[in-house]
C-alpha positions as CSV (number, residue, x, y, z in Angstrom):
1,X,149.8,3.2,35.0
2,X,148.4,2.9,38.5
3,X,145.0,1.9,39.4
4,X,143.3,4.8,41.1
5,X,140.0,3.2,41.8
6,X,140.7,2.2,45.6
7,X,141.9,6.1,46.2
8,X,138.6,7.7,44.8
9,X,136.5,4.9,46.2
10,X,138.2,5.9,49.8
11,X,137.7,9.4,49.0
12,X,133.9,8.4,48.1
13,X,134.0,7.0,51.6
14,X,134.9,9.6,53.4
15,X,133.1,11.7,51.7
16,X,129.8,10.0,52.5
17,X,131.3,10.4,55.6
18,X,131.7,13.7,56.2
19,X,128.3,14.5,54.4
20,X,126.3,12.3,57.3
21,X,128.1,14.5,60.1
22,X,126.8,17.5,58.3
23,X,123.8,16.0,58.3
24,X,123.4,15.1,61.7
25,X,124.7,18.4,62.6
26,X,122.2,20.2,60.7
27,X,119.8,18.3,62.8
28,X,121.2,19.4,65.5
29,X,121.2,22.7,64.9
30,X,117.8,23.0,63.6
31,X,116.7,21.3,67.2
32,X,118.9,23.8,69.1
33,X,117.6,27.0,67.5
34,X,113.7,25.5,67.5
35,X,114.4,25.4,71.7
36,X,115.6,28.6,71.9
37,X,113.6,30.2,70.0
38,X,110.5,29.2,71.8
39,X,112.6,29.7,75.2
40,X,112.7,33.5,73.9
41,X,108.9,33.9,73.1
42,X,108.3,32.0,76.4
43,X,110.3,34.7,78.5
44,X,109.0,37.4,76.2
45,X,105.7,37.0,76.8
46,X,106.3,36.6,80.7
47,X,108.4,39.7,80.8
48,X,105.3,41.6,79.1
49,X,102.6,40.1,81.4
50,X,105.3,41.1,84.3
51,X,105.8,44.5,83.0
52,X,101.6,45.1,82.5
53,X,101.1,44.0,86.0
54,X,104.3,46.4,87.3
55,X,102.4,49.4,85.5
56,X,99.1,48.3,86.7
57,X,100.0,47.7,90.5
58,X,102.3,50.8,90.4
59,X,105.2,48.6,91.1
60,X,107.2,49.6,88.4
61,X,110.4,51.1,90.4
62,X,110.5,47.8,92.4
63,X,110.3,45.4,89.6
64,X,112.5,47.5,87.2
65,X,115.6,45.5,87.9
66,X,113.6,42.0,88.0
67,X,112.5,43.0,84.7
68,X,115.7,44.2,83.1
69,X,117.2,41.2,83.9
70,X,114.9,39.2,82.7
71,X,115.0,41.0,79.3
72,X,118.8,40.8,79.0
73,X,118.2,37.0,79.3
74,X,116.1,37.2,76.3
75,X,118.6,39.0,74.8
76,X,121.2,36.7,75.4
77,X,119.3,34.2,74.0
78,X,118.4,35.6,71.3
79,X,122.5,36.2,70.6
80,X,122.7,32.4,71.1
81,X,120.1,31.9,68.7
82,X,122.1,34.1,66.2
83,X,125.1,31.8,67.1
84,X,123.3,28.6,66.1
85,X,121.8,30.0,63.0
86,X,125.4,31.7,61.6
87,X,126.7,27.6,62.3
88,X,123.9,26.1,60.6
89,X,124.6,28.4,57.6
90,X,128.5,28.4,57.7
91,X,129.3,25.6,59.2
92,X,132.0,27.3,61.4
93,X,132.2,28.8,64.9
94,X,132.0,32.4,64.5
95,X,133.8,33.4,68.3
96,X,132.0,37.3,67.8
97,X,128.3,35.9,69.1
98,X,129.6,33.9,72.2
99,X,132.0,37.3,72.8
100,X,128.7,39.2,73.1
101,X,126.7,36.6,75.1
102,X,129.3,37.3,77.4
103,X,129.3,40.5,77.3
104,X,125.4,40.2,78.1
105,X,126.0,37.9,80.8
106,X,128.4,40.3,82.6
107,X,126.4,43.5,82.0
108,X,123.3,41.7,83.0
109,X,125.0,40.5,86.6
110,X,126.6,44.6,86.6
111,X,123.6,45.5,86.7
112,X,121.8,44.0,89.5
113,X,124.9,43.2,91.7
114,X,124.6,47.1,91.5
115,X,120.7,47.6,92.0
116,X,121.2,45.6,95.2
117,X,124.0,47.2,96.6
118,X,122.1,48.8,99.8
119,X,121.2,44.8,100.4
120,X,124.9,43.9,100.6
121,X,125.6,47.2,103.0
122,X,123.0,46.1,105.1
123,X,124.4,42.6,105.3
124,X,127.7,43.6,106.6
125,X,131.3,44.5,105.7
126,X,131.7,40.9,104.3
127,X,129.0,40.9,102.2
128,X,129.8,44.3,101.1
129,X,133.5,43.2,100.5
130,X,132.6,40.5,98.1
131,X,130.1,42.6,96.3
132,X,132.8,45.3,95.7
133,X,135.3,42.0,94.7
134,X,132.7,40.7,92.3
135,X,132.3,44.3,90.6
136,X,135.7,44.8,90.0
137,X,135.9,41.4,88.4
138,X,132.5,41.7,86.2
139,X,134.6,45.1,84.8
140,X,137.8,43.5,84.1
141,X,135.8,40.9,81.9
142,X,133.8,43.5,80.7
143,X,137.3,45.6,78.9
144,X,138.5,42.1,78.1
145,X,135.1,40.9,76.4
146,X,135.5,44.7,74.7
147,X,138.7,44.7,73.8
148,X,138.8,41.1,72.4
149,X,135.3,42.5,70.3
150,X,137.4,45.4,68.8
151,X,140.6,43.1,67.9
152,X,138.0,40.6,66.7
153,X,136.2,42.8,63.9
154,X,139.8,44.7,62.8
155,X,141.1,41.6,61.5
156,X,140.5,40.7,57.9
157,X,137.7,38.3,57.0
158,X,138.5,34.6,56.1
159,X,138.2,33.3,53.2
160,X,134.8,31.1,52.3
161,X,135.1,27.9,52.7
162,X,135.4,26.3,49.5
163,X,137.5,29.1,47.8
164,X,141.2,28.8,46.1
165,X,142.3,30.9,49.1
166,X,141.3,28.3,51.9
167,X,142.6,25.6,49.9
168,X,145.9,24.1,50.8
169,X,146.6,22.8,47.3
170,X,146.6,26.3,46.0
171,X,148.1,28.4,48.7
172,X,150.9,25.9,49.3
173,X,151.2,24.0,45.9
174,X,151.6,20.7,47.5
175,X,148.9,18.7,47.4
176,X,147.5,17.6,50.8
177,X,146.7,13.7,51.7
């Protein structure tokens, strides 16, 4: 008979291991969504003392794109957030969330690159030029951000971790070292 002992001892290592990085991880996560989170209220609270003061000094239709910019920061935080807290739970990168930060993040720019579009005619063809160049590359990346979104939530759903499907042993019969 062999002596197992220094096998499951070295397994007891790593697995000590591996439970410290989950730790530390867990940490790090916890830290990541606490800064967010309080990044969000921060911001939310601005944008509804900016908003009040918009209404109240009837400059709504001049601040409107200041504003929905601002909120579509918030929200792309907040999809961040959701990142961090579907890690901390799963322990896996889930690419949908960064996919629709994205997909924020180009909208948002859409958005005012487009609200400031007599700026960039008054500027000159140059400005105007690059303006037009940046547009047409915020909507490529908006069908690809799309399009990867759609192929993304067709596929099936992975096994969870610690099932006899996402185990090696079972799938393969040959037992990994």
């Amino acid at each position: 008979m062999t002596d197992n002992r220094p096998r499951l001892e070295m397994q007891a290592w790593r697995e000590s291991i591996v439970q410290a990085f989950m730790r530390v991880e867990d940490t790090v996560y916890a830290g990541l969504g606490t800064l967010l989170a309080a990044i969000a209220l921060v911001l939310l609270v601005a944008v509804a003392v900016a908003l009040v003061r918009a209404i109240l000094g009837d400059a709504l239709p001049d601040r409107a794109v200041e504003l929905l910019d601002r909120i579509l920061l918030i929200l792309m935080i907040v999809e961040l957030l959701y990142t961090v807290q579907v890690s901390f739970r799963e322990h896996a990168l889930v690419p949908e969330p960064f996919l629709i930060v994205g997909l924020i993040a180009a909208v948002r720019r859409l958005l005012v690159l487009t609200a400031e579009f007599a700026r960039f005619l008054e500027k000159g063809n140059g400005a105007f030029q690059g303006a037009m160049l940046e547009l047409g590359l915020l909507t490529v990346m908006i069908v690809a951000l799309v399009g990867s979104l759609v192929i993304l939530r067709r596929r099936p759903a992975p096994p969870p971790v610690g099932s006899t499907l996402s185990n090696p042993d079972v799938l393969t019969g040959i037992k990994q070292v």
